[in-house]
Jmol script that loads the backbone (N, CA, C; Angstrom):
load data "model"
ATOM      1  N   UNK A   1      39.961  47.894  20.691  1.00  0.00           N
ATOM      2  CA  UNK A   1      39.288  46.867  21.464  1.00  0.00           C
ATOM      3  C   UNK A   1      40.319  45.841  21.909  1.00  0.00           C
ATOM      4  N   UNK A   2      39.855  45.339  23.027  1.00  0.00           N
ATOM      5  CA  UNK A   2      41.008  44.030  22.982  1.00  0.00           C
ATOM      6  C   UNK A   2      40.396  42.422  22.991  1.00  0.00           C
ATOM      7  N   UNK A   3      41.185  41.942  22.650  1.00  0.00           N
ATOM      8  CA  UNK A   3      41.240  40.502  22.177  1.00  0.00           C
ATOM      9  C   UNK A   3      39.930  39.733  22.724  1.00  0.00           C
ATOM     10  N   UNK A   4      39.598  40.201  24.157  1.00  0.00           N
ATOM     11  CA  UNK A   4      38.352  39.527  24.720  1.00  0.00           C
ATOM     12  C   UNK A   4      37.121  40.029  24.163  1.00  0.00           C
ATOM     13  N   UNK A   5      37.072  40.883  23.102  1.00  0.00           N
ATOM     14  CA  UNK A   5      35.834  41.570  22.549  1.00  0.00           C
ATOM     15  C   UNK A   5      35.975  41.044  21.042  1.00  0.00           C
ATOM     16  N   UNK A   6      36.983  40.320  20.566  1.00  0.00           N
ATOM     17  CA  UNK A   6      37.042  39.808  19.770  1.00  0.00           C
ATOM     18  C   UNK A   6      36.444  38.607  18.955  1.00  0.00           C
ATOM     19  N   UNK A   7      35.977  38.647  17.407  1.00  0.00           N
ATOM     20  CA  UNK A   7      34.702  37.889  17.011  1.00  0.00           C
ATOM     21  C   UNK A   7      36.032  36.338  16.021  1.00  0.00           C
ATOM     22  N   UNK A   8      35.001  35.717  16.657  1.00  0.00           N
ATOM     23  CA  UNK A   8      35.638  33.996  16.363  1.00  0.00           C
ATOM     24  C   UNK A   8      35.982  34.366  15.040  1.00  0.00           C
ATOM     25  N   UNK A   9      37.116  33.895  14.535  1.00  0.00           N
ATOM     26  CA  UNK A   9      37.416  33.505  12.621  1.00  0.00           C
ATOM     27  C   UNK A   9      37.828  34.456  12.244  1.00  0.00           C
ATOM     28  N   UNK A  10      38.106  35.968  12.721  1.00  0.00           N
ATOM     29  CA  UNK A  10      38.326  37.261  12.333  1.00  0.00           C
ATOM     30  C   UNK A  10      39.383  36.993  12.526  1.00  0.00           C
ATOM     31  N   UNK A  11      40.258  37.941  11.887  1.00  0.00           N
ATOM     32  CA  UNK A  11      41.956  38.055  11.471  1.00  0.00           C
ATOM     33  C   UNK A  11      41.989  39.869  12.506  1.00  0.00           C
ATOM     34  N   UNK A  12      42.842  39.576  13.019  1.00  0.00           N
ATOM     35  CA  UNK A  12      42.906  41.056  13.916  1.00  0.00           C
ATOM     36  C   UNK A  12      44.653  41.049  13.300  1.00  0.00           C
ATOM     37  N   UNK A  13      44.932  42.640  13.993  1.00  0.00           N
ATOM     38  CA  UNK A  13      46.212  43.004  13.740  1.00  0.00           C
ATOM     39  C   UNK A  13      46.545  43.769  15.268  1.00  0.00           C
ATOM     40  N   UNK A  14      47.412  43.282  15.868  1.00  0.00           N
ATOM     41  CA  UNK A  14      47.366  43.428  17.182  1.00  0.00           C
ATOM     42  C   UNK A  14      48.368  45.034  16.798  1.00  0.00           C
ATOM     43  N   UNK A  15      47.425  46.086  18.035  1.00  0.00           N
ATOM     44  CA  UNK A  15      47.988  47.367  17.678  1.00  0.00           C
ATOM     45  C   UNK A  15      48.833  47.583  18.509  1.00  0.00           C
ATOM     46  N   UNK A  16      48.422  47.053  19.980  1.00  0.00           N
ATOM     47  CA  UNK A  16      49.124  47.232  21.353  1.00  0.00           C
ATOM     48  C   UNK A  16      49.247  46.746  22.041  1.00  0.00           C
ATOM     49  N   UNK A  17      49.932  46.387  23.021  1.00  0.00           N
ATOM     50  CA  UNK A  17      50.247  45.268  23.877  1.00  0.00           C
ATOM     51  C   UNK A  17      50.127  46.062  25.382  1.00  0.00           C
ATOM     52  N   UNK A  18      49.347  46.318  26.106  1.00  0.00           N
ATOM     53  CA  UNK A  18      48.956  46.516  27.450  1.00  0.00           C
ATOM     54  C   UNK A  18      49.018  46.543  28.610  1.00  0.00           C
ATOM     55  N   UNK A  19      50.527  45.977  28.765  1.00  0.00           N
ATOM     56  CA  UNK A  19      50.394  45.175  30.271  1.00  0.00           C
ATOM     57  C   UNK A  19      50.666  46.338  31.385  1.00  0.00           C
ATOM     58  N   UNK A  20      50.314  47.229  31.405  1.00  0.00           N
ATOM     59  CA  UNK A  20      50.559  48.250  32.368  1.00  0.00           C
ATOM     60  C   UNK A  20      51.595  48.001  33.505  1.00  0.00           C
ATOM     61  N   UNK A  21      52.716  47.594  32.746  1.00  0.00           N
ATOM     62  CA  UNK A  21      54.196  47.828  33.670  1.00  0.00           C
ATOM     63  C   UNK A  21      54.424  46.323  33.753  1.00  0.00           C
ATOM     64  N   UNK A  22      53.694  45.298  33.431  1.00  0.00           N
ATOM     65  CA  UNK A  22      54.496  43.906  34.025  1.00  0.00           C
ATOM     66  C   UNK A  22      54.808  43.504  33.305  1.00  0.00           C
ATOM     67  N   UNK A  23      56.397  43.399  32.953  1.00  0.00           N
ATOM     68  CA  UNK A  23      57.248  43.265  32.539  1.00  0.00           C
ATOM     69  C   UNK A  23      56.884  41.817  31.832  1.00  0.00           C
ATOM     70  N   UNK A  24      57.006  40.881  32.733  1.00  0.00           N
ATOM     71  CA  UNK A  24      56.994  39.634  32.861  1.00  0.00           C
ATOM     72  C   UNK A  24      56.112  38.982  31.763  1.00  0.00           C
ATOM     73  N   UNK A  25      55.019  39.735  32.077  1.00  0.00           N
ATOM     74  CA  UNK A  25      53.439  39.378  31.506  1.00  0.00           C
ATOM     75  C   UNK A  25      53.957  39.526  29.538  1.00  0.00           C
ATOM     76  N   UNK A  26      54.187  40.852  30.170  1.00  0.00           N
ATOM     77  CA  UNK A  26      54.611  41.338  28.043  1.00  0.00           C
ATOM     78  C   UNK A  26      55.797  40.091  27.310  1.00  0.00           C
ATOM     79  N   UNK A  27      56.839  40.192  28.375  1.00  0.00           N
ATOM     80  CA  UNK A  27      58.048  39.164  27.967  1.00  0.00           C
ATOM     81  C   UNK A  27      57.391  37.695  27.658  1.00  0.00           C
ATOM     82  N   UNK A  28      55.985  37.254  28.532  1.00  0.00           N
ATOM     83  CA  UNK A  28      55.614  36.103  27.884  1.00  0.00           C
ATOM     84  C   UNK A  28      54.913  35.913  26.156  1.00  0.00           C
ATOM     85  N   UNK A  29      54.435  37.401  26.233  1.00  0.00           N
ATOM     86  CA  UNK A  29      53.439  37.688  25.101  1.00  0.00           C
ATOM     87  C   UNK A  29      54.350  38.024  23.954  1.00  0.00           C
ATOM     88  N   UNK A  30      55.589  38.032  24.188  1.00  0.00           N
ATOM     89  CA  UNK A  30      56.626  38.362  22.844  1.00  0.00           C
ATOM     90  C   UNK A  30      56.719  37.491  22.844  1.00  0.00           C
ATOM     91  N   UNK A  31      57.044  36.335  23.451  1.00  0.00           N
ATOM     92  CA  UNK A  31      57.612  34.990  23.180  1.00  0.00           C
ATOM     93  C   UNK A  31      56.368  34.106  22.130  1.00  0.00           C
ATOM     94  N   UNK A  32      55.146  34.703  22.762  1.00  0.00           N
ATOM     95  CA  UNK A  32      54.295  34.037  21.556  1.00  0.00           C
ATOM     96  C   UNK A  32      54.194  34.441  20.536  1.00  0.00           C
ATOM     97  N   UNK A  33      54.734  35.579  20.480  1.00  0.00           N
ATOM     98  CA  UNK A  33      54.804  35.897  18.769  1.00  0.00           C
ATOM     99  C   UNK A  33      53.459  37.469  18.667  1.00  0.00           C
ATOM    100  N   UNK A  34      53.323  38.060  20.190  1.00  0.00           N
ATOM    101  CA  UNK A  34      52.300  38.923  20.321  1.00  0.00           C
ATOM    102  C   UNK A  34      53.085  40.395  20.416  1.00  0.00           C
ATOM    103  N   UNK A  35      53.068  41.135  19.049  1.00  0.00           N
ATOM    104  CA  UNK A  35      53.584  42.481  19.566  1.00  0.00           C
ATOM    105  C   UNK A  35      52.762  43.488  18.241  1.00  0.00           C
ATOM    106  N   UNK A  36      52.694  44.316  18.283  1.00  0.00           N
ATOM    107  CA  UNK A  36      52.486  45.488  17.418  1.00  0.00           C
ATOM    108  C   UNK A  36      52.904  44.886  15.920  1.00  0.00           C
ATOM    109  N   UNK A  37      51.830  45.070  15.097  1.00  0.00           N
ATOM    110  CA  UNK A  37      51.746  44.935  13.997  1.00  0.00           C
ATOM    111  C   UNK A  37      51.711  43.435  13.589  1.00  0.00           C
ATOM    112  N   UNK A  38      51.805  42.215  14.140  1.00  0.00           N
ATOM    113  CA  UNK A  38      51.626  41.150  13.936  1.00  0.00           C
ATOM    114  C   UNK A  38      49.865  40.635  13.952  1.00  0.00           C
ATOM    115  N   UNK A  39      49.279  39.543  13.426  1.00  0.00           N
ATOM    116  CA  UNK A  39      48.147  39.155  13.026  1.00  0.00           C
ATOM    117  C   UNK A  39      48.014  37.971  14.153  1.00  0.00           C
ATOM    118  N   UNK A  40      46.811  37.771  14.548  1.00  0.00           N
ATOM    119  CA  UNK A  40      45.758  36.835  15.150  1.00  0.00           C
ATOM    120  C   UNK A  40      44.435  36.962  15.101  1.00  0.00           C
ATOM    121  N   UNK A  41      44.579  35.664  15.336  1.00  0.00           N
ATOM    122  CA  UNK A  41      43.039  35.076  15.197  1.00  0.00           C
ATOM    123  C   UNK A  41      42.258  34.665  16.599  1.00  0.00           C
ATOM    124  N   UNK A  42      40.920  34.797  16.858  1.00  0.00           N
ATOM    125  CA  UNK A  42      40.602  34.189  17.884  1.00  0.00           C
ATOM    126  C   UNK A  42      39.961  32.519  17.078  1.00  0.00           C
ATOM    127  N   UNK A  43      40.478  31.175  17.789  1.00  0.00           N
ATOM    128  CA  UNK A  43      39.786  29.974  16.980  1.00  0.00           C
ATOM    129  C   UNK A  43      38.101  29.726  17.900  1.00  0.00           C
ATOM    130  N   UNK A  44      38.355  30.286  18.842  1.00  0.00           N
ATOM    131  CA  UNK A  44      37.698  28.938  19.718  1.00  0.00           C
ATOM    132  C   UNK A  44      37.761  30.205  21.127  1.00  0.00           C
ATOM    133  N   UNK A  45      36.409  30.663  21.806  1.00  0.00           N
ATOM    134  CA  UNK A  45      36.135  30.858  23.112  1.00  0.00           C
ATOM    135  C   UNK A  45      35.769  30.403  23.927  1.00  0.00           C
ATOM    136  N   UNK A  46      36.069  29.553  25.000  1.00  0.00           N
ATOM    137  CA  UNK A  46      35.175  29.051  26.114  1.00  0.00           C
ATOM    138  C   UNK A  46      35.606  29.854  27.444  1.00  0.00           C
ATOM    139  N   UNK A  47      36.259  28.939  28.418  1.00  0.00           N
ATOM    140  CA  UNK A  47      36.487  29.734  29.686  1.00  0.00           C
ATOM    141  C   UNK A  47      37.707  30.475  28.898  1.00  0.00           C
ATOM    142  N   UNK A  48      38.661  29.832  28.338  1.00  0.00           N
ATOM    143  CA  UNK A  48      39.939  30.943  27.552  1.00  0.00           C
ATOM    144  C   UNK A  48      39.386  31.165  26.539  1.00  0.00           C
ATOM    145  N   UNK A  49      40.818  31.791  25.760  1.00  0.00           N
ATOM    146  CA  UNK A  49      40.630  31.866  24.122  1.00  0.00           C
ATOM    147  C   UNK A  49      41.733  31.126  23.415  1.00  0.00           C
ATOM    148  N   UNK A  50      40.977  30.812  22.396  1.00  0.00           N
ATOM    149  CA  UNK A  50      42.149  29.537  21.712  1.00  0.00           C
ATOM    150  C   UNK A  50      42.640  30.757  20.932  1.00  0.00           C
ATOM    151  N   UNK A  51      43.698  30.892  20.435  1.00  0.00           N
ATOM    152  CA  UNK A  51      44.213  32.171  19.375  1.00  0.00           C
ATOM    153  C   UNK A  51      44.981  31.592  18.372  1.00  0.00           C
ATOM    154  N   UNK A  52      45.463  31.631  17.321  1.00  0.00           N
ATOM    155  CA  UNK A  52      45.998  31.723  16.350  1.00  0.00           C
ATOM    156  C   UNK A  52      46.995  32.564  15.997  1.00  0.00           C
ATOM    157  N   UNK A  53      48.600  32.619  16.113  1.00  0.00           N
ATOM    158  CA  UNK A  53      49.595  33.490  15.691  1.00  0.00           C
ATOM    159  C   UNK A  53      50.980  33.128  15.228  1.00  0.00           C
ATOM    160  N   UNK A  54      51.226  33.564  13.949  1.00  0.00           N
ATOM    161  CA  UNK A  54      52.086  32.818  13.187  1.00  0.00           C
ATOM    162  C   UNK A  54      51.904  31.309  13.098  1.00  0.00           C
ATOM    163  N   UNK A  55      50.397  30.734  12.640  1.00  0.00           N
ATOM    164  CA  UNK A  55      50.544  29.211  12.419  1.00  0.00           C
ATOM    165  C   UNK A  55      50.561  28.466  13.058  1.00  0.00           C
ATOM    166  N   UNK A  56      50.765  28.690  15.220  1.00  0.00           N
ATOM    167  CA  UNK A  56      50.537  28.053  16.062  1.00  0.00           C
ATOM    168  C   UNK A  56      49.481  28.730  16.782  1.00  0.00           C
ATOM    169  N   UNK A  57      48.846  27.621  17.396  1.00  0.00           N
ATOM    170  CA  UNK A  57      47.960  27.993  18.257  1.00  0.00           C
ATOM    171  C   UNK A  57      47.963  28.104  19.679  1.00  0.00           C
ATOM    172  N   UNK A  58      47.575  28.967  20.429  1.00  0.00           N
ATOM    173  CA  UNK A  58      47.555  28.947  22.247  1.00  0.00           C
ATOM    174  C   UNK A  58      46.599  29.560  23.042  1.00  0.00           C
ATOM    175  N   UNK A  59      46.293  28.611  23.781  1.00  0.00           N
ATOM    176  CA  UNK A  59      45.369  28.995  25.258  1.00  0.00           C
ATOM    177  C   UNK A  59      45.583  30.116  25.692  1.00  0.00           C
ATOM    178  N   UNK A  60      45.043  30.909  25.984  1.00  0.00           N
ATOM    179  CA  UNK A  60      45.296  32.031  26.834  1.00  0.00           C
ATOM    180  C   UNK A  60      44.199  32.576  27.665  1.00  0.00           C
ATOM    181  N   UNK A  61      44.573  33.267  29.003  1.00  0.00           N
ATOM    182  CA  UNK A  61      43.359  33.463  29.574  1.00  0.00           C
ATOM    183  C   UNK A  61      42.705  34.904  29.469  1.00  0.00           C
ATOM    184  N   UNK A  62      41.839  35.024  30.285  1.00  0.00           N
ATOM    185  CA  UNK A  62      40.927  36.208  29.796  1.00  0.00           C
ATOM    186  C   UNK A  62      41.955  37.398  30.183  1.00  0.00           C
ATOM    187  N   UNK A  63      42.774  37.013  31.144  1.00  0.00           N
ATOM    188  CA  UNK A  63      43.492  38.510  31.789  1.00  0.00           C
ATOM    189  C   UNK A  63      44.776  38.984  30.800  1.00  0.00           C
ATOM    190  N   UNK A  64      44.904  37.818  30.046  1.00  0.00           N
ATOM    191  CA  UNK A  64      46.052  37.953  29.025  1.00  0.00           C
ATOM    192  C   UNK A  64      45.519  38.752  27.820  1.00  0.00           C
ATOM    193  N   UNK A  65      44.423  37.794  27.566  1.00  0.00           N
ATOM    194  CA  UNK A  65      43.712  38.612  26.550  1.00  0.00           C
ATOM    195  C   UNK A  65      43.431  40.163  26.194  1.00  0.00           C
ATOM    196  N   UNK A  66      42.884  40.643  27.594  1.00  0.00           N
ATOM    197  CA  UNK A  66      42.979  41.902  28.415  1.00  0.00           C
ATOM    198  C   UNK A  66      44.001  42.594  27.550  1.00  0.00           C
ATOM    199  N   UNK A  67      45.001  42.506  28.229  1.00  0.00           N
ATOM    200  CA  UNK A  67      46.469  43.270  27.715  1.00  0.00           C
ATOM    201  C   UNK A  67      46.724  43.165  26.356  1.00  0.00           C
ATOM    202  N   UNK A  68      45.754  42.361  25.311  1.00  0.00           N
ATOM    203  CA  UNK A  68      46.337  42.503  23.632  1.00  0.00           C
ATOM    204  C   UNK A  68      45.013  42.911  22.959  1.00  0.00           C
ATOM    205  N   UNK A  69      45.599  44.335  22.357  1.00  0.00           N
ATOM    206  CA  UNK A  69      44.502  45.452  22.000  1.00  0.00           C
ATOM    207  C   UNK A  69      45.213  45.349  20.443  1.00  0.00           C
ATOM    208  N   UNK A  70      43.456  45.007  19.433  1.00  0.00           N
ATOM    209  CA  UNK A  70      43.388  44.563  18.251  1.00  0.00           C
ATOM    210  C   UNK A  70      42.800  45.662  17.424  1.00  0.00           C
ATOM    211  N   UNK A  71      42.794  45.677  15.861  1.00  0.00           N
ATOM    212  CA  UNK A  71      42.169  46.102  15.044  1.00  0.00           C
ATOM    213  C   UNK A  71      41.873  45.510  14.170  1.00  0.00           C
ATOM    214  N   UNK A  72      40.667  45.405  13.087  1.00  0.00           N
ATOM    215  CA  UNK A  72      40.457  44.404  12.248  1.00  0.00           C
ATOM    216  C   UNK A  72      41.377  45.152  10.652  1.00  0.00           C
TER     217      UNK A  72
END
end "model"
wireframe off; spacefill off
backbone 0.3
color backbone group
C-alpha cells in the first residue's frame, strides 16, 4: 500500500520508494530520511500528510506520498 492509504499513529516500514524514473523526486525523499527498510509514521492528515521519520517531522503532499509504498 502506499503512504496515502495509510492509518494515523501506525508505525509503517517503508518497503519501496516509487518514483517511476524521477530522479529528482526520489533524491528529495532520501534526503528525508525515506528509503527501503526505514520506519514512519503518518501524525496528522489533512490536505497533506504530516509524517514522522527518524524523530523529525514533514509535510508532504499527496503525490509524494504516492511514491512511498509501506508495510505495517
Amino acid at each position: 500500500m502506499n503512504l496515502n492509504e495509510a492509518k494515523l499513529g501506525t508505525e509503517y516500514v517503508i518497503t519501496q520508494i516509487d518514483t517511476e524514473g524521477d530522479e529528482e523526486m526520489e533524491s528529495f525523499l532520501f534526503s528525508l530520511g525515506c528509503y527501503s527498510g526505514e520506519k514512519i509514521t503518518v501524525v496528522d492528515k489533512k490536505k497533506n500528510l504530516f509524517v514522522s521519520i527518524k524523530d523529525a517531522r514533514y509535510n508532504i503532499d499527496p503525490e509524494l506520498a504516492a511514491a512511498i509504498l509501506v508495510e505495517e
